[in-house]
C-alpha positions as CSV (number, residue, x, y, z in Angstrom):
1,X,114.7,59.2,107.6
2,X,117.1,57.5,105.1
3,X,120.1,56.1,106.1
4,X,123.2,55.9,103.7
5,X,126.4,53.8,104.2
6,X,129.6,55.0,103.1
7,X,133.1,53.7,104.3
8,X,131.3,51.7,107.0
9,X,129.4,54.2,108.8
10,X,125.8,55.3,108.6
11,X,125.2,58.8,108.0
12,X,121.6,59.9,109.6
13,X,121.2,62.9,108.3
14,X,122.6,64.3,105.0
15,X,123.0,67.9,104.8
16,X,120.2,70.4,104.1
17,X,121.9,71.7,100.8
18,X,124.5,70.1,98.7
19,X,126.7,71.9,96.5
20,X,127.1,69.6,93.6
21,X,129.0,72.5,91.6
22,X,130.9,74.9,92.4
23,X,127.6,77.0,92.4
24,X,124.5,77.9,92.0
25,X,123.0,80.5,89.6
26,X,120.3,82.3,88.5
27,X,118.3,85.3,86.6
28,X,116.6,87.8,87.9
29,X,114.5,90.7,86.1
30,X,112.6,93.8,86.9
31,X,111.9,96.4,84.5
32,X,115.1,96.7,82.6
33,X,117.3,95.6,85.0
34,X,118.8,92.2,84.5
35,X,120.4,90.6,87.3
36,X,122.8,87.5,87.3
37,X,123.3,85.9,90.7
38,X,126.3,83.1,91.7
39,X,126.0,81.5,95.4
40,X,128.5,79.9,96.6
41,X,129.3,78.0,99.6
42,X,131.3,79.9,102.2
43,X,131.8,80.5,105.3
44,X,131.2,83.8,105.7
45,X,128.3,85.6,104.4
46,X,129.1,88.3,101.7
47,X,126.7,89.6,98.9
48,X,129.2,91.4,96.4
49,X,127.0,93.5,93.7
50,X,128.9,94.6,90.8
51,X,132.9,93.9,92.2
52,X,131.1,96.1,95.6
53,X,129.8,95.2,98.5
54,X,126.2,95.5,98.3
55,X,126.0,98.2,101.5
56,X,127.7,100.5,99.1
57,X,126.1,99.5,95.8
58,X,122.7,100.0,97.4
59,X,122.7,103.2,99.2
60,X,119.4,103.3,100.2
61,X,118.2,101.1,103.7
62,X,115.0,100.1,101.8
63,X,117.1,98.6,98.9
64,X,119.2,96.7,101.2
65,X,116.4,95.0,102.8
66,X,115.2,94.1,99.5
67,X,118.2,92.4,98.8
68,X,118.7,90.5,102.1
69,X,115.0,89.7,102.7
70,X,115.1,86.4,101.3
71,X,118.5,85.2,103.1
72,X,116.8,86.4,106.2
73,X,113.8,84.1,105.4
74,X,115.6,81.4,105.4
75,X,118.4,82.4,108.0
76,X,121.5,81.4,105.9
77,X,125.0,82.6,107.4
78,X,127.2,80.3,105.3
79,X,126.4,81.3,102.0
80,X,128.9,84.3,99.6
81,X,127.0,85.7,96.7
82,X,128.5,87.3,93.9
83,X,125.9,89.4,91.8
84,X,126.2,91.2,88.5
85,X,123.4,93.4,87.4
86,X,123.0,96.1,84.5
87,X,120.4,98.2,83.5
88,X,117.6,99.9,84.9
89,X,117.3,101.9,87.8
90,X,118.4,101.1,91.8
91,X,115.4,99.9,92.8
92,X,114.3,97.8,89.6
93,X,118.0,96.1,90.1
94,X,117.5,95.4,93.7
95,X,114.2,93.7,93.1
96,X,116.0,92.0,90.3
97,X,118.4,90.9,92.3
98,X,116.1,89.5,95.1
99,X,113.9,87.7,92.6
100,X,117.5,85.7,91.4
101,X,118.9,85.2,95.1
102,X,115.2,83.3,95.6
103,X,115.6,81.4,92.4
104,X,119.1,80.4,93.0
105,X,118.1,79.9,96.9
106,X,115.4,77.4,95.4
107,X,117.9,75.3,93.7
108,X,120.0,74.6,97.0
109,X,116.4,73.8,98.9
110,X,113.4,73.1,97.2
111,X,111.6,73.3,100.2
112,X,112.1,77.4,100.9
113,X,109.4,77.6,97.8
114,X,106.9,77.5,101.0
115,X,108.5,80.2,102.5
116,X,109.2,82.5,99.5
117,X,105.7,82.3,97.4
118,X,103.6,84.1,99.9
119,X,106.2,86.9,101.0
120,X,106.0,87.5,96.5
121,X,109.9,86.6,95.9
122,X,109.0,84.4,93.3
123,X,107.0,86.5,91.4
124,X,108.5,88.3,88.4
125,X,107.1,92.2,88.8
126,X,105.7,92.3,84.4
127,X,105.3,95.8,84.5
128,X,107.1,97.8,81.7
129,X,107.4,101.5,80.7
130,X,104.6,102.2,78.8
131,X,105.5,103.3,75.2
132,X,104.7,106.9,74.0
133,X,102.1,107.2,71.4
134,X,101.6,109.5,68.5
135,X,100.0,113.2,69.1
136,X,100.6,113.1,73.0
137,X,103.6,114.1,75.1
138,X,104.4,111.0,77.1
139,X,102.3,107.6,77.2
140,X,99.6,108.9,77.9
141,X,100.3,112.9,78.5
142,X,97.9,115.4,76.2
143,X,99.1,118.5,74.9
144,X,97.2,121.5,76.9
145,X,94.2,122.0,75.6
146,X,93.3,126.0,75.4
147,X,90.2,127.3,75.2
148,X,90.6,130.3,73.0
């Protein structure tokens, strides 16, 4: 434990996470959904998603807890996040936005990478459309084959 004197008086503990900024921000990506994330230090917790609040952005319960899993993790009350995503469908934005609310989350606490890399928030999902190829329907779709 460090000790740090400033006007006389010796601070014990230094908070968790400083805010050096005014925020911190990251990129998230899934499919073609890009998702930028701002966090900023509040008191009360809000996650706004496109000038909405994310409750009615994300009308699905399964795409909520997508987005709030990794604040749960790490149990942070104190924390308003502003989110702009395009592209894609609802559920590659919602993972895009969780894999930016981790990578921003990382910047305020390196030590959360424990918590985050085995729950997967940290890995980037690579999977693309496939493209369509020449003489087939879809990717990978033949056209019916008939007998006679």
């Amino acid at each position: 434990m460090t000790s740090k004197k400033t006007n006389n008086k010796v601070a014990d503990e230094e908070p968790k996470h400083k805010f050096s900024g005014r925020y911190f921000e990251a990129v998230g990506r899934r499919k073609k959904a890009v998702a930028r994330v701002r966090i900023y230090n509040d008191k009360k917790r809000r996650v706004i998603v496109n000038d909405q609040e994310y409750q009615n952005y994300f009308p699905f319960f399964e795409l909520r807890q997508v987005v709030e899993d990794p604040l749960k993790v790490t149990d942070q009350k104190d924390l308003s996040i502003r989110v702009k995503v395009t592209g894609g469908g609802l559920r590659g934005q919602a993972e895009a936005v969780q894999l930016a609310i981790s990578r921003a989350l990382l910047k305020i606490d390196k030590d959360w990478r424990l918590l985050f890399k085995p729950l997967g928030f940290l890995s980037r999902d690579s999977r693309r459309k496939e493209r369509k190829k020449p003489g087939l329907k879809r990717a990978r779709r033949a056209p019916q084959w008939s007998k006679r």
